[in-house]
C-alpha positions as CSV (number, residue, x, y, z in Angstrom):
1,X,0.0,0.0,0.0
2,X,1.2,3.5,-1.0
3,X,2.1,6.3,1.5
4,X,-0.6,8.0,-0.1
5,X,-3.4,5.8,0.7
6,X,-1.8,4.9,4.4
7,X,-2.1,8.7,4.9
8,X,-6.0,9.0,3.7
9,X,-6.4,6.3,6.3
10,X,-5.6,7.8,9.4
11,X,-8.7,8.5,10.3
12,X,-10.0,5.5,10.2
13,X,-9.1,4.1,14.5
14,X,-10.1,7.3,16.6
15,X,-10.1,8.3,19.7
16,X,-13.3,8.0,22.1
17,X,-15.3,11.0,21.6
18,X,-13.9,12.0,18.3
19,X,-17.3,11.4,16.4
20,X,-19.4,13.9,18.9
21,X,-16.5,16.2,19.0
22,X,-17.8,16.4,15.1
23,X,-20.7,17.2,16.0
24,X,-20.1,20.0,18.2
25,X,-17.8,21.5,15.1
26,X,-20.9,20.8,13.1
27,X,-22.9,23.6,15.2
28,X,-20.2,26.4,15.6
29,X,-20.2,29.3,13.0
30,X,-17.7,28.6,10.6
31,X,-15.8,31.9,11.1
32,X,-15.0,30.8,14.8
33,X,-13.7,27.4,13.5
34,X,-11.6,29.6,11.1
35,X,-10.0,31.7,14.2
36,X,-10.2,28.5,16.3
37,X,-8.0,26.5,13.8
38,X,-5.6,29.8,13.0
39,X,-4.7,29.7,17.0
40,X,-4.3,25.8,17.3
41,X,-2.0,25.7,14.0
42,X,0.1,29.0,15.9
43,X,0.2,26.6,19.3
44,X,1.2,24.0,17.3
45,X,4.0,25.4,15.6
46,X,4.7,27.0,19.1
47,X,4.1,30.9,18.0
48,X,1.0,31.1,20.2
49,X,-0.8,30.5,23.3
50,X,-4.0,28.1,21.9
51,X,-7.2,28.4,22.1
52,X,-9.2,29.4,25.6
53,X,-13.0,28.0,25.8
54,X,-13.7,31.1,28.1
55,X,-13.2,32.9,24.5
56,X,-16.1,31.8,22.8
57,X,-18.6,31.0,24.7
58,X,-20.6,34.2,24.6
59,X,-19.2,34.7,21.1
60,X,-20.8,31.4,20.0
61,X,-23.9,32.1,21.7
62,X,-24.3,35.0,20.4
63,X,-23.5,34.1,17.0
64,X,-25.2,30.7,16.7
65,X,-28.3,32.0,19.4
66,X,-27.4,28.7,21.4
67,X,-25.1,28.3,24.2
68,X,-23.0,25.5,24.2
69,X,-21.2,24.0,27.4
70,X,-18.0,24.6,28.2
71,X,-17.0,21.3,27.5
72,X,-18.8,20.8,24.1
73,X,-15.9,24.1,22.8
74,X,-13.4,22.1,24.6
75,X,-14.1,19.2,22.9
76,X,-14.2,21.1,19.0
77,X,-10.9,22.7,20.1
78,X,-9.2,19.2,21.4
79,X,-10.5,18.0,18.2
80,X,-8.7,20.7,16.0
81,X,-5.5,19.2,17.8
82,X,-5.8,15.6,16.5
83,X,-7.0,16.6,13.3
84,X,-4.0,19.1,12.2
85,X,-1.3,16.9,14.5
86,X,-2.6,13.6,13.1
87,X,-2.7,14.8,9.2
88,X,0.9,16.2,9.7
89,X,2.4,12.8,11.6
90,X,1.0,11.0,8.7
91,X,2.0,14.1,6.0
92,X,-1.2,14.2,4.2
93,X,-0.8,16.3,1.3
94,X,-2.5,19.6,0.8
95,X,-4.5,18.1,-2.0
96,X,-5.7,15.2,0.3
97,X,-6.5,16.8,3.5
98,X,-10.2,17.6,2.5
99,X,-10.6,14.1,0.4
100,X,-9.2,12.9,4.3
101,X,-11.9,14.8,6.0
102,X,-14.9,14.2,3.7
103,X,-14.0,10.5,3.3
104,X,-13.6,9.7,6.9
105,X,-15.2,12.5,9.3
106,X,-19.0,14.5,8.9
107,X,-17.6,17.5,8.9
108,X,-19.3,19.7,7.0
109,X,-17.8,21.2,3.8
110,X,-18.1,24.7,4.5
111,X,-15.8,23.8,7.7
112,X,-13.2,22.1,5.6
113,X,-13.0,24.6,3.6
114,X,-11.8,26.6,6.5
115,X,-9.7,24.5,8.1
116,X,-7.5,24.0,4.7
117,X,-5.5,27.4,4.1
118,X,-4.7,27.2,8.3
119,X,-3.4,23.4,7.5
120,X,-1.4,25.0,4.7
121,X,0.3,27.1,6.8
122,X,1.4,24.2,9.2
123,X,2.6,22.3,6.4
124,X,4.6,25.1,4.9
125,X,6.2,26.0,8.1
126,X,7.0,22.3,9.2
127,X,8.7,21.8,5.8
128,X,10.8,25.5,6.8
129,X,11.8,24.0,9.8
130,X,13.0,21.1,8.4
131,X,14.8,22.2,5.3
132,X,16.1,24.8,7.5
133,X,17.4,22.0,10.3
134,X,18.8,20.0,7.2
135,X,20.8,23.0,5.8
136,X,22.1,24.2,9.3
137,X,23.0,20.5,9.9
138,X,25.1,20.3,6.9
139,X,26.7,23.4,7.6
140,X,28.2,23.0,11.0
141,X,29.5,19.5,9.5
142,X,31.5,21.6,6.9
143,X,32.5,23.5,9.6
144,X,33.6,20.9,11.7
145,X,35.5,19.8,8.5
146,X,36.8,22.5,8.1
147,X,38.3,23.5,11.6
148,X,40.1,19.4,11.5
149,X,41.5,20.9,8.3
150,X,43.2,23.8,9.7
151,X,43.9,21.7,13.0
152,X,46.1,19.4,10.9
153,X,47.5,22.2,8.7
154,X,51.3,22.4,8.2
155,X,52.6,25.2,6.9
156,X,55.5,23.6,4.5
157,X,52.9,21.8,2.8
158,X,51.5,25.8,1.4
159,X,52.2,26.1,-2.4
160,X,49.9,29.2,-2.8
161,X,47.2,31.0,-1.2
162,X,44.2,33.3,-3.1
163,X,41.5,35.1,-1.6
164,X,38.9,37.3,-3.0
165,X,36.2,39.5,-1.7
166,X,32.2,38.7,-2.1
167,X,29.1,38.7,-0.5
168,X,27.3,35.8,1.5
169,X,23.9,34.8,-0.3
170,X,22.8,31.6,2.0
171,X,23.2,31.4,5.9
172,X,22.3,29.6,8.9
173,X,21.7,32.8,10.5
174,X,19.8,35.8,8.7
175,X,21.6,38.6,9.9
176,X,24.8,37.2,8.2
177,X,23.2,37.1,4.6
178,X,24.7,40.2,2.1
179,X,27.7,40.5,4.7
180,X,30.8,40.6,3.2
181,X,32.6,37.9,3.1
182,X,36.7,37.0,2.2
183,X,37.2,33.3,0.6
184,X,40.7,31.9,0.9
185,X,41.8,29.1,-1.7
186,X,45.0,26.9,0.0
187,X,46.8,24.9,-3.1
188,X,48.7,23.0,-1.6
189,X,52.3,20.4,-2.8
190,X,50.3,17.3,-3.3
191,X,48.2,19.3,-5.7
192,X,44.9,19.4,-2.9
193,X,42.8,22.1,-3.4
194,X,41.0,23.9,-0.2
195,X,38.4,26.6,-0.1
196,X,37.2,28.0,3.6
197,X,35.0,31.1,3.8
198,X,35.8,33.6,6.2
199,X,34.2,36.9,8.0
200,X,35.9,39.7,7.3
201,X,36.4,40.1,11.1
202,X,38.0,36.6,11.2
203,X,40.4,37.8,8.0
204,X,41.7,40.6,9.1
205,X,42.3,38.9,12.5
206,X,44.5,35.5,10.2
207,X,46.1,38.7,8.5
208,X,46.7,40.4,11.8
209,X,48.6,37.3,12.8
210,X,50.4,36.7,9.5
211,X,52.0,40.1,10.2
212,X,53.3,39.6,12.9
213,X,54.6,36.7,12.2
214,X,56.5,38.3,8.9
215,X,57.6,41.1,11.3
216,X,59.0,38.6,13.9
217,X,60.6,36.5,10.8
218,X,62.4,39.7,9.0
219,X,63.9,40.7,12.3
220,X,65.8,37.3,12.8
């Protein structure tokens, strides 16, 4: 069986309760669901505080002109939970979340359409966080290569040394992209090639050093 249809199926074994929670959803207006969904996909990504059932109870009174118990909104917002956590563990497509709800769940269209831009957004940001943990994990293992390089680095083994000036396009940190940058190439007598990117801070500092070491060399 595909990933695909594994994922349209995780609906199938839920929770006690899941089917009445559904019905509660059913009842609330579906701007509220829309706000209700917006908070639980901002506490899920961990950019807000969730959704308190103190907040709409007069609002959905008002709006629906019936009251529903405290524990009937706790129940839709507990629902909104497993519904955006489950479809992410099992990374339903975007296409597929509303075949997902349709197929297995009576929620009522005009709530899934609601409940699919906020998905969207936690799908979007998930796959941020991840390319961005990928890239920032390659990076520091470059790094760590490159600091054994210049741990084992003999000088006599120097044929020549380049650098040039540019400006960084990509980072693991924001605040270091357009910085300048200074990019020293090492060829070295068994004809190996080396390239290490440096700060302009940490340049001047290797040039600092150099300097003195020419000064302390000439004086001999």
């Amino acid at each position: 069986m595909s990933s695909s249809n594994n994922s349209l199926n995780c609906f199938q074994s839920v929770p006690e309760g899941f089917h009445s929670a559904v019905d509660d959803l059913n009842r609330v207006h579906p701007d509220i669901i829309n706000e209700m969904a917006h908070k639980t996909v901002m506490f899920i990504l961990g950019k807000g505080l969730g959704c308190y059932v103190d907040d709409y109870l007069s609002w959905i009174s008002d709006v629906n002109n019936q009251a529903m118990s405290s524990k009937q909104i706790e129940n839709v917002i507990n629902l909104l939970l497993y519904i955006f956590r489950t479809a992410r563990q099992f990374r339903v497509a975007l296409a597929d979340f509303p075949k997902l709800l349709r197929s297995n769940t009576q929620i009522q269209v005009n709530k899934i359409k609601v409940l699919c831009p906020e998905y969207e957004i936690l799908l979007e940001q998930t796959k941020f966080r991840e390319d961005h943990h990928d890239t920032s994990s390659e990076q520091s293992e470059s790094t760590q290569h490159d600091k054994k390089f210049l741990d084992d680095f003999e000088l006599p083994r120097l044929k020549h040394l380049d650098w040039k000036l540019s400006i960084a396009t990509a980072s693991s940190s924001c605040e270091n992209l357009q910085s300048a940058k200074v990019t020293l190439t090492m060829l070295m007598t068994n004809s190996q090639r080396k390239t290490i990117d440096l700060t302009l801070s940490e340049f001047k500092r290797m040039y600092s050093e150099f300097s003195d070491m020419a000064g302390l060399i000439d004086s001999l």
